[in-house]
DSSP file (Angstrom, degrees, kcal/mol; ACC not computed):
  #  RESIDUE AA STRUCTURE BP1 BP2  ACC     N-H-->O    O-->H-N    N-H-->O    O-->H-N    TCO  KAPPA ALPHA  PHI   PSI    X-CA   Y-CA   Z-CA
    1    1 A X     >        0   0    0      0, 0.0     4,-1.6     0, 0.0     5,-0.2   0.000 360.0 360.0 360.0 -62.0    0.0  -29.2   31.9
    2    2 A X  H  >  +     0   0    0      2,-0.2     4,-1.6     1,-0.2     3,-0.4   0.949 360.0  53.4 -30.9 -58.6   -0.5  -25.4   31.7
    3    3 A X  H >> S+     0   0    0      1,-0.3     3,-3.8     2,-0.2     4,-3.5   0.936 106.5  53.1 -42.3 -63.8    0.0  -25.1   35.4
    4    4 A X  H 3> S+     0   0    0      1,-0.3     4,-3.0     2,-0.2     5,-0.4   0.809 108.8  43.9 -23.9 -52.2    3.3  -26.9   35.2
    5    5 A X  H 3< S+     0   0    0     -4,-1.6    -1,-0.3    -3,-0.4    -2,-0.2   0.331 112.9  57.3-111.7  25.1    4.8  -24.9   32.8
    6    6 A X  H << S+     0   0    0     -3,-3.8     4,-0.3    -4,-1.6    -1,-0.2   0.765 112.1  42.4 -50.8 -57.2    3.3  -21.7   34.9
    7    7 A X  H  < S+     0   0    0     -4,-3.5    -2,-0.2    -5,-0.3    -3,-0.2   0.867 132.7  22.3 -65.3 -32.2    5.0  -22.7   38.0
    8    8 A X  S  < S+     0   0    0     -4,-3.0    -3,-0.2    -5,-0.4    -1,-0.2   0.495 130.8  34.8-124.2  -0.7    8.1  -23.6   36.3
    9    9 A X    >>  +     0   0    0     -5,-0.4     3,-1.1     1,-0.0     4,-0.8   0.065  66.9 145.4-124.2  29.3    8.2  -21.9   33.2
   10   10 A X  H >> S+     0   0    0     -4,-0.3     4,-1.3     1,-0.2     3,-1.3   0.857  74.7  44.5 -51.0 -45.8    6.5  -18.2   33.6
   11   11 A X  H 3> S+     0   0    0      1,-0.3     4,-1.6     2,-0.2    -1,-0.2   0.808 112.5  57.1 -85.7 -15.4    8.4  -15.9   31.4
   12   12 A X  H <4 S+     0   0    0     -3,-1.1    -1,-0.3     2,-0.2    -2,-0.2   0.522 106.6  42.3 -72.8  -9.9    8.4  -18.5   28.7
   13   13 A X  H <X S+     0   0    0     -3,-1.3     4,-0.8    -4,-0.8    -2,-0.2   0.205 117.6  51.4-120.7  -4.9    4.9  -19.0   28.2
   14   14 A X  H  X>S+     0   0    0     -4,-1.3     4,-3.8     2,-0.2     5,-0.6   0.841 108.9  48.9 -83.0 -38.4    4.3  -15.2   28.5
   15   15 A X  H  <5S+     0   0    0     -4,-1.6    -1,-0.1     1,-0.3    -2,-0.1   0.466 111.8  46.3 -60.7  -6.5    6.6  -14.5   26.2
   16   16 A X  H  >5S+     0   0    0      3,-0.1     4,-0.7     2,-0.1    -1,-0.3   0.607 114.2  51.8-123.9 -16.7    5.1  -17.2   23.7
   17   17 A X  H  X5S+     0   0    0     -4,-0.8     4,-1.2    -3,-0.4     5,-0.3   0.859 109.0  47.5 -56.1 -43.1    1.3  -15.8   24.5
   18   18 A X  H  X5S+     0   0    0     -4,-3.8     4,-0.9     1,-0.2    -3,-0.2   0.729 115.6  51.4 -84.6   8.0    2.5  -12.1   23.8
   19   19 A X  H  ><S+     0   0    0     -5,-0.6     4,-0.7     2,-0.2    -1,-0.2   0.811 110.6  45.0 -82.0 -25.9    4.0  -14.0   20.5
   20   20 A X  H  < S+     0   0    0     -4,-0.7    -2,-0.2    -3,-0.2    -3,-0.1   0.664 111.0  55.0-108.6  12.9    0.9  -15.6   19.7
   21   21 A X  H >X S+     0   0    0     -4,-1.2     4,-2.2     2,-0.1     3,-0.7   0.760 110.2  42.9 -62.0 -59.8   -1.1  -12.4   20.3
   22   22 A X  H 3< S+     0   0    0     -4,-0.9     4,-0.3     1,-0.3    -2,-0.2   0.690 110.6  58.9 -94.5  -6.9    0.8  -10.3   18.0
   23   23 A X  T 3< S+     0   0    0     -4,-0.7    -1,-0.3     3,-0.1     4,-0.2   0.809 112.0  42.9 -74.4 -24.9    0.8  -13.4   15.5
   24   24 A X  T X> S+     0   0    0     -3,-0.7     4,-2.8     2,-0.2     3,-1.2   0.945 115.9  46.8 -81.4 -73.6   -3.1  -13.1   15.7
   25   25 A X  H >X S+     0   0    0     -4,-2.2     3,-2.2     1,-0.3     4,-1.7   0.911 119.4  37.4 -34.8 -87.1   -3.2   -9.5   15.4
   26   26 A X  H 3> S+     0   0    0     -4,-0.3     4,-1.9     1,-0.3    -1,-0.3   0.636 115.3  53.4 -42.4 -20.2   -0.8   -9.2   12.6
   27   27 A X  H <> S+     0   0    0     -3,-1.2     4,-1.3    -4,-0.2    -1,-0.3   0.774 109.8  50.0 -81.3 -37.8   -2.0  -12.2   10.8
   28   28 A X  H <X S+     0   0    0     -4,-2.8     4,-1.9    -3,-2.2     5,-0.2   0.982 108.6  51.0 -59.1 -55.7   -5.7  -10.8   11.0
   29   29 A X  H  X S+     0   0    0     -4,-1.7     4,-4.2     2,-0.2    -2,-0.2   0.897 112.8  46.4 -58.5 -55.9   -4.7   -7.4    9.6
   30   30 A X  H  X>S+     0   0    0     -4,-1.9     4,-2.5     2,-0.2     5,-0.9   0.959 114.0  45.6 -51.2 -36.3   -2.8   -9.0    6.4
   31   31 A X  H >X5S+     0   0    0     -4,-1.3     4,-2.1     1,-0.2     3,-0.8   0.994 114.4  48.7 -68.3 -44.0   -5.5  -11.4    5.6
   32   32 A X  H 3X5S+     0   0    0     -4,-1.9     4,-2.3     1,-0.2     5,-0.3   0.846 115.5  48.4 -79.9 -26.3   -8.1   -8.3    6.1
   33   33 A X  H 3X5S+     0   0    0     -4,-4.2     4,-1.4    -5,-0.2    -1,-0.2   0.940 109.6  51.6 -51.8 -40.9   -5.5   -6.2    3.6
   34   34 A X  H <<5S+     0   0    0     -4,-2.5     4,-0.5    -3,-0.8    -2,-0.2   0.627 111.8  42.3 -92.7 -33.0   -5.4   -8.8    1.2
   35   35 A X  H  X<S+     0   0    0     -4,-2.1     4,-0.6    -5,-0.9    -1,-0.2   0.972 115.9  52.3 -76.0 -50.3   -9.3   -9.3    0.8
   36   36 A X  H  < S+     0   0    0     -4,-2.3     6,-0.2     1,-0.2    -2,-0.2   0.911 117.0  34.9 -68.4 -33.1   -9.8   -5.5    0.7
   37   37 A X  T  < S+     0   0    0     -4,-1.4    -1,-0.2    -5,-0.3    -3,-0.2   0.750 112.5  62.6 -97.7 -13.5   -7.3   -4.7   -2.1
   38   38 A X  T  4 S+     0   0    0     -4,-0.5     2,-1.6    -5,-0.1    -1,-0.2   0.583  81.6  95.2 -71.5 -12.7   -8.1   -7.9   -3.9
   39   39 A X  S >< S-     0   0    0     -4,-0.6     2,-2.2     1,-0.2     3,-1.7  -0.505  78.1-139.8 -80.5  92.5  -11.6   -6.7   -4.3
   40   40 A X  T 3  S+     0   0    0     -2,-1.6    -1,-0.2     1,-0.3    -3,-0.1   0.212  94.1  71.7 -60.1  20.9  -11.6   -5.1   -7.7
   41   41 A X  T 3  S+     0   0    0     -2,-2.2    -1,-0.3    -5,-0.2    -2,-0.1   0.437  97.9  41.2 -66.8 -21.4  -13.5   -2.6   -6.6
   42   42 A X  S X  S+     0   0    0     -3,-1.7     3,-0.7    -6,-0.2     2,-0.4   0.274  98.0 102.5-108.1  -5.3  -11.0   -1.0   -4.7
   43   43 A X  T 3  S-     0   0    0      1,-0.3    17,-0.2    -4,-0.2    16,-0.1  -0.628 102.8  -5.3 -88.0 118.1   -8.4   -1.9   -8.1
   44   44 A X  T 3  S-     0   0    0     15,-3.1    -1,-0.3    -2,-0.4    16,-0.2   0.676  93.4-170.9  89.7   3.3   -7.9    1.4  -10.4
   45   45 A X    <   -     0   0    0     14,-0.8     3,-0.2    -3,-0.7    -1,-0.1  -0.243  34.5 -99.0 -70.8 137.6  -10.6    3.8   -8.1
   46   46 A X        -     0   0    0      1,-0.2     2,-0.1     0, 0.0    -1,-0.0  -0.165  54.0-101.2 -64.6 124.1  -11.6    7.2   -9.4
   47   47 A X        -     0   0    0     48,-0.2     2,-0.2     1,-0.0    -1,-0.2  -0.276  48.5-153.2 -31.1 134.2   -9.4    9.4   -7.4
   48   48 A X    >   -     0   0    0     -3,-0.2     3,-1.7     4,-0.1    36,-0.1  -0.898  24.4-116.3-104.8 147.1  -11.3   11.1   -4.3
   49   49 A X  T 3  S+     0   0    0     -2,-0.2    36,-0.7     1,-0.2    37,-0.2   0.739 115.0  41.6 -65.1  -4.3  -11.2   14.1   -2.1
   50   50 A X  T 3  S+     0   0    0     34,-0.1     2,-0.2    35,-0.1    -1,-0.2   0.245  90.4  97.3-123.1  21.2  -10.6   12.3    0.8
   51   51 A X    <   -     0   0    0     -3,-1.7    33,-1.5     1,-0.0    34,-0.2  -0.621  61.6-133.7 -91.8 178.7   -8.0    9.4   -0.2
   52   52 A X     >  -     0   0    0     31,-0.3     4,-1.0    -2,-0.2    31,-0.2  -0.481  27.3 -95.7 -96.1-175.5   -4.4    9.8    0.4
   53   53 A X  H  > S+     0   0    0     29,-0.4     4,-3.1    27,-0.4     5,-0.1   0.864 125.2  52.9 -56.1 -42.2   -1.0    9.2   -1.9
   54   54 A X  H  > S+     0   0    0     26,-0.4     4,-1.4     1,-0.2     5,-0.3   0.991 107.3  40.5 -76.6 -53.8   -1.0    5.9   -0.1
   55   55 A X  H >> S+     0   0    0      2,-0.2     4,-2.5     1,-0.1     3,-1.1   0.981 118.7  54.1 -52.5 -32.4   -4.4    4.4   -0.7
   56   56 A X  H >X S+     0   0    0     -4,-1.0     3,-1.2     1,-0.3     4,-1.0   0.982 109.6  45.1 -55.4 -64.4   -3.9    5.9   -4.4
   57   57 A X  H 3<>S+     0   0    0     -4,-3.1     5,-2.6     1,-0.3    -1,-0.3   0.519 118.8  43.1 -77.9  -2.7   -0.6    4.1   -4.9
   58   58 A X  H X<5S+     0   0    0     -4,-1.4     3,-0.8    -3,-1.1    -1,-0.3   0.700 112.0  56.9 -84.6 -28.1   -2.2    0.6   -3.3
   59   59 A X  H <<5S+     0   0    0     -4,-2.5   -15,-3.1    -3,-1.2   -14,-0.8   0.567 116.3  28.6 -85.3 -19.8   -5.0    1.3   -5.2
   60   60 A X  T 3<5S-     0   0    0     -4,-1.0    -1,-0.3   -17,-0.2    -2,-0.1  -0.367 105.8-115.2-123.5  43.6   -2.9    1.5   -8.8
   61   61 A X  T < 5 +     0   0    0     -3,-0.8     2,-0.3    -5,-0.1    -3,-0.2   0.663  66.2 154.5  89.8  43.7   -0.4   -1.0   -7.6
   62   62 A X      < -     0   0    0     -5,-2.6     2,-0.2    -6,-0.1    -2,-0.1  -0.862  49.2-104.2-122.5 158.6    2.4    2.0   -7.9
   63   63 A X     >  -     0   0    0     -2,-0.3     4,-0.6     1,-0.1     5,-0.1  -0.398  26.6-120.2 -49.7 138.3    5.6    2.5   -6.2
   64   64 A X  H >> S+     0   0    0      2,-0.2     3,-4.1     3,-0.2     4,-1.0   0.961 116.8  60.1 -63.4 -76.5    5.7    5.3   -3.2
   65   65 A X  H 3> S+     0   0    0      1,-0.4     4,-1.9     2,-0.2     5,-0.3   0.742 115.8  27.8 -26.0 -63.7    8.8    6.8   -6.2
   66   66 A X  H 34 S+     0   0    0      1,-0.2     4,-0.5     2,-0.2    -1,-0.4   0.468 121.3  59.0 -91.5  15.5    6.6    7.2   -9.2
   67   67 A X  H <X S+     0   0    0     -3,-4.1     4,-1.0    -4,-0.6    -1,-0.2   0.889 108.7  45.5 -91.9 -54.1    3.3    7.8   -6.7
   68   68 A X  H  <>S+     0   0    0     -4,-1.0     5,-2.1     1,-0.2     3,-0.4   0.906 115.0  49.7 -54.6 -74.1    5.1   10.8   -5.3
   69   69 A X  T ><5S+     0   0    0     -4,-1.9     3,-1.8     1,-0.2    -1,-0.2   0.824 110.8  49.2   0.3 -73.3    6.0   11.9   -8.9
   70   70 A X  T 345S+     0   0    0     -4,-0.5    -2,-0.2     1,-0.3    -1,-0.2   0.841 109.7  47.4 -61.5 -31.9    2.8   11.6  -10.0
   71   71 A X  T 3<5S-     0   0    0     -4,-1.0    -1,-0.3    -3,-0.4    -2,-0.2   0.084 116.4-108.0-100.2   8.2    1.2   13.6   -7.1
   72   72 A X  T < 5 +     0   0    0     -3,-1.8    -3,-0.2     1,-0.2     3,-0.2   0.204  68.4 161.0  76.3 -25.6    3.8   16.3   -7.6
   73   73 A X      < -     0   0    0     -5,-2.1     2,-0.5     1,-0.2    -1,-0.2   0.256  55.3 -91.4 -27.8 142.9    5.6   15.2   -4.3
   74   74 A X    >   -     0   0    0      1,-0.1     3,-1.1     4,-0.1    -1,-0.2  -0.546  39.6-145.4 -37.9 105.0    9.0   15.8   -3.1
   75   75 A X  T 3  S+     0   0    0     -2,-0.5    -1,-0.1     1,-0.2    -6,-0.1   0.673  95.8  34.8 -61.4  -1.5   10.8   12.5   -4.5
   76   76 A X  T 3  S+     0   0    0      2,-0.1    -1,-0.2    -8,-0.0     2,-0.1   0.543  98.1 101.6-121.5  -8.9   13.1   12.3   -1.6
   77   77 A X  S <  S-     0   0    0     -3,-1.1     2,-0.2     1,-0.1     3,-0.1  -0.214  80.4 -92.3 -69.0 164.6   10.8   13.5    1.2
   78   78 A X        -     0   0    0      1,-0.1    -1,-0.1    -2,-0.1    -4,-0.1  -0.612  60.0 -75.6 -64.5 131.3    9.0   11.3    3.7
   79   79 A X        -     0   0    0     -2,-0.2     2,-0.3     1,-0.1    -1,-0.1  -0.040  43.8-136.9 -39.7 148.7    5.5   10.2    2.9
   80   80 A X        -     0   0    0     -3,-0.1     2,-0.9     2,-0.1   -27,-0.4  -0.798   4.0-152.1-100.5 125.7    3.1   12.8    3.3
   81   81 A X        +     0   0    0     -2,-0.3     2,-0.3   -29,-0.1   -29,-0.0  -0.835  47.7 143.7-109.6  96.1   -0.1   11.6    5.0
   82   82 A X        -     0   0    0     -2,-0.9     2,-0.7     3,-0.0   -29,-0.4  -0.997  55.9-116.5-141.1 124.5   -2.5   14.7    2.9
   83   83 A X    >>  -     0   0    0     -2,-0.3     3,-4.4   -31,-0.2     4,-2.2  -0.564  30.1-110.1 -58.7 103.0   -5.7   14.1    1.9
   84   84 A X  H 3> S+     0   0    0    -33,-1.5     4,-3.6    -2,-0.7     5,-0.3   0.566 116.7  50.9   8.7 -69.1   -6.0   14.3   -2.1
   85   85 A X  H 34 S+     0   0    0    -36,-0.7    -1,-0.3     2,-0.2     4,-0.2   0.629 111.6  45.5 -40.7 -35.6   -8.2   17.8   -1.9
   86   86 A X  H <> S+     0   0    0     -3,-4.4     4,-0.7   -37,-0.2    -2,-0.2   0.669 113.9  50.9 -99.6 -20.8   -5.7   19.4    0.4
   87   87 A X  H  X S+     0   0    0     -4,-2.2     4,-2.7     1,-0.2    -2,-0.2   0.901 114.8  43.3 -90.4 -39.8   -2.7   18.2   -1.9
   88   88 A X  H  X S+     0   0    0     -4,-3.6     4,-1.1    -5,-0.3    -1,-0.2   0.711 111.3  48.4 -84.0  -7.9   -4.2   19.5   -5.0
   89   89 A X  H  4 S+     0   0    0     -5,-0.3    -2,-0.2    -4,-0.2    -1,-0.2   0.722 112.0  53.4 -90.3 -40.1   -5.4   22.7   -3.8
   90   90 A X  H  < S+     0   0    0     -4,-0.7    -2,-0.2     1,-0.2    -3,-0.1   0.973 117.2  37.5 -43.9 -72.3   -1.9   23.1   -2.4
   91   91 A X  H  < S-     0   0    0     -4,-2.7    -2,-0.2     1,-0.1    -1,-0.2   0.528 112.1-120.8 -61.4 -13.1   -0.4   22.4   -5.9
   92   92 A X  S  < S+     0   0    0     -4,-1.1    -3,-0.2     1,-0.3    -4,-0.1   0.304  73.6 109.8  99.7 -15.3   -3.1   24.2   -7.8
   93   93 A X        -     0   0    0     -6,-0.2    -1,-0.3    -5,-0.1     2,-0.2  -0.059  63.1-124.1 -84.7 176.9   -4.5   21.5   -9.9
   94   94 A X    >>  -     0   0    0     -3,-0.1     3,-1.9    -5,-0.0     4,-1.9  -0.899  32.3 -89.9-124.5-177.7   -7.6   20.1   -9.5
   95   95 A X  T 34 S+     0   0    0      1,-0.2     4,-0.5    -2,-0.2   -48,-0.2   0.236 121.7  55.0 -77.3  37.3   -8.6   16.5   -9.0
   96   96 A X  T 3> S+     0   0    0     -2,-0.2     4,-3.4     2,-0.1    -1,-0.2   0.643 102.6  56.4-100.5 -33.1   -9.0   15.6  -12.5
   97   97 A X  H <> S+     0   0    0     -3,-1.9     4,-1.8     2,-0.2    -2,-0.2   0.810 108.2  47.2 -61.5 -64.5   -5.6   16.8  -13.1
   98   98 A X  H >X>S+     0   0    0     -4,-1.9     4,-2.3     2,-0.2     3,-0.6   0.999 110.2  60.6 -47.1 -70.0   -4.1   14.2  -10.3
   99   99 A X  H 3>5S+     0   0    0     -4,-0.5     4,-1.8     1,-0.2     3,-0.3   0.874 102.6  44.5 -21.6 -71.2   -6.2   11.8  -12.0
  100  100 A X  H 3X5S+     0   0    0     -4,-3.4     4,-2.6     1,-0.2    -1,-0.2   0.890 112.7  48.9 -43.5 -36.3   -4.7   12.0  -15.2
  101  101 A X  H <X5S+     0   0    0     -4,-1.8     4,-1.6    -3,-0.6    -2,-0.2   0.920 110.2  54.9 -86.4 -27.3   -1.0   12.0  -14.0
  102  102 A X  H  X5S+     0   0    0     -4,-2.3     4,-1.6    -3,-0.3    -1,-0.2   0.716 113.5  38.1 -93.9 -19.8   -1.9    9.0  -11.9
  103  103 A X  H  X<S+     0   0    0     -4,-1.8     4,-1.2    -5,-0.6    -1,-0.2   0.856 115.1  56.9 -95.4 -28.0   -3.3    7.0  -15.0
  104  104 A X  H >X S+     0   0    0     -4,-2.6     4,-1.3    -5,-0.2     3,-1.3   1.000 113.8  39.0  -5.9 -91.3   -0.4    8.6  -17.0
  105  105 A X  H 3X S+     0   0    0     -4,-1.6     4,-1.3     1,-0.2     3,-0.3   0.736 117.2  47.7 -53.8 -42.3    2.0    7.0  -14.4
  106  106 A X  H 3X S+     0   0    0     -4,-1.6     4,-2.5    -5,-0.2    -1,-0.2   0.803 114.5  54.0 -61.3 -32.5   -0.2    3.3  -13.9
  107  107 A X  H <X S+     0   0    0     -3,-1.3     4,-0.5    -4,-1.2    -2,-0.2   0.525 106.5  49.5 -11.9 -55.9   -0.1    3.5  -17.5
  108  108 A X  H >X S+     0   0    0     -4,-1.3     4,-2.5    -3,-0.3     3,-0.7   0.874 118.5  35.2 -72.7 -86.6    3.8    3.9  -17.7
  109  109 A X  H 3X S+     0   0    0     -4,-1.3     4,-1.8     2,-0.3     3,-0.5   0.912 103.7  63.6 -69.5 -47.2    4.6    1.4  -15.8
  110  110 A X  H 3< S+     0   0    0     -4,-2.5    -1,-0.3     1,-0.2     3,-0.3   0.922 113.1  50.9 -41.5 -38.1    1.9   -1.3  -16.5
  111  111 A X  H XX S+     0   0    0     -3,-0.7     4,-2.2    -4,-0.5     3,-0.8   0.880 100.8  56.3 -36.7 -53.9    3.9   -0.8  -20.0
  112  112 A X  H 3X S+     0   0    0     -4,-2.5     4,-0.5    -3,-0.5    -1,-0.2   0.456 109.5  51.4 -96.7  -0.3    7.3   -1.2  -18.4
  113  113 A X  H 3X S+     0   0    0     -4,-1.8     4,-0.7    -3,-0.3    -1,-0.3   0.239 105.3  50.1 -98.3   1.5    5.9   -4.9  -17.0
  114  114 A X  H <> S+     0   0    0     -3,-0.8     4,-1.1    -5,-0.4    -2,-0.2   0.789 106.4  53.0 -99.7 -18.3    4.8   -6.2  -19.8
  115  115 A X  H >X S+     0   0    0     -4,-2.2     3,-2.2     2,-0.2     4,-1.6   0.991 112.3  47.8 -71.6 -37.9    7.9   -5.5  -21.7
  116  116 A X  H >X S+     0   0    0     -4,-0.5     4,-2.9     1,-0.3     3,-2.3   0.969 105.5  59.2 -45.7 -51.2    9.9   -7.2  -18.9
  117  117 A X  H 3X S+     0   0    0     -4,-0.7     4,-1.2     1,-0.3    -1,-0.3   0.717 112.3  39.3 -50.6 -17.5    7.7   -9.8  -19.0
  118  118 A X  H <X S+     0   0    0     -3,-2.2     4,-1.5    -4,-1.1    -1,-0.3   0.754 106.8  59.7 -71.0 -36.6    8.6  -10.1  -22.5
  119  119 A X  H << S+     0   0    0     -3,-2.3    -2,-0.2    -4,-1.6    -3,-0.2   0.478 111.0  43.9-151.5 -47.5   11.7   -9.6  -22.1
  120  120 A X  H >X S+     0   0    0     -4,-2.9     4,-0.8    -5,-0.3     3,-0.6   0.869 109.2  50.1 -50.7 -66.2   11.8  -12.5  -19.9
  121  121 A X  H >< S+     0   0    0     -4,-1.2     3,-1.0     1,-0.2    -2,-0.2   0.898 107.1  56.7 -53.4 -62.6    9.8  -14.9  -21.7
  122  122 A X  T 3< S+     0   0    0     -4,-1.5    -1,-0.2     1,-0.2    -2,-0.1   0.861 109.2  56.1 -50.7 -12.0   12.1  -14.1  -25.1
  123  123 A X  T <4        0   0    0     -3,-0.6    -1,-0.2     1,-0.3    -2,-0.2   0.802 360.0 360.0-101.1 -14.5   15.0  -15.2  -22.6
  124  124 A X    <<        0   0    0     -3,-1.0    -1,-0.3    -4,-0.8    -2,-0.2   0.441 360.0 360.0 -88.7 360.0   13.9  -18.6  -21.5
């Protein structure tokens, strides 16, 4: 059967191996996202010198807008891939300082979902 649809089908059955290659691939990498950031261990974690804005903002469940904010960032720039250490010594703070605004800002916003969720609930 393979053979067959070698001889008489080739660019269709590569074309549905490099599909079910990059289905594998990509399929692995979500499931391995979805375990790591479901482990509450990784949920809330004590700022470090060596995360970035993007682990921060997976890591408190924040929007790249109010992560940026929070981190002093340009709001309109392109993410910055800067290690925590390098970003506050840039900005002046230290990383206690980050800390705070980033539990400030998870803070904020966990607020501003529950009222929807209220908000919701009253509407149903």
């Amino acid at each position: 059967m393979i053979r067959d649809l070698w001889e008489h089908n080739r660019p269709a059955l590569l074309a549905f191996a490099v599909a079910l290659v990059a289905l594998g691939v990509f399929g692995v990498r979500t499931f391995a996202s979805a375990v790591y950031w479901y482990d509450p261990a990784h949920q809330d974690q004590p700022l470090a010198p060596w995360m970035t804005p993007r682990y921060v903002a997976k890591s408190y469940d924040l929007p790249p807008s109010i992560m940026r904010e929070a981190l002093m960032l340009a709001p309109d720039g392109p993410p910055r891939r800067i290690r925590l250490d390098r970003l506050a010594l840039e900005k002046g703070v230290t990383l206690e300082v980050l800390q705070a605004r980033v539990e400030a800002a998870a803070e904020i916003l966990d607020a501003q979902r529950e009222a929807e969720k209220l908000h919701r609930a009253n509407d149903e």
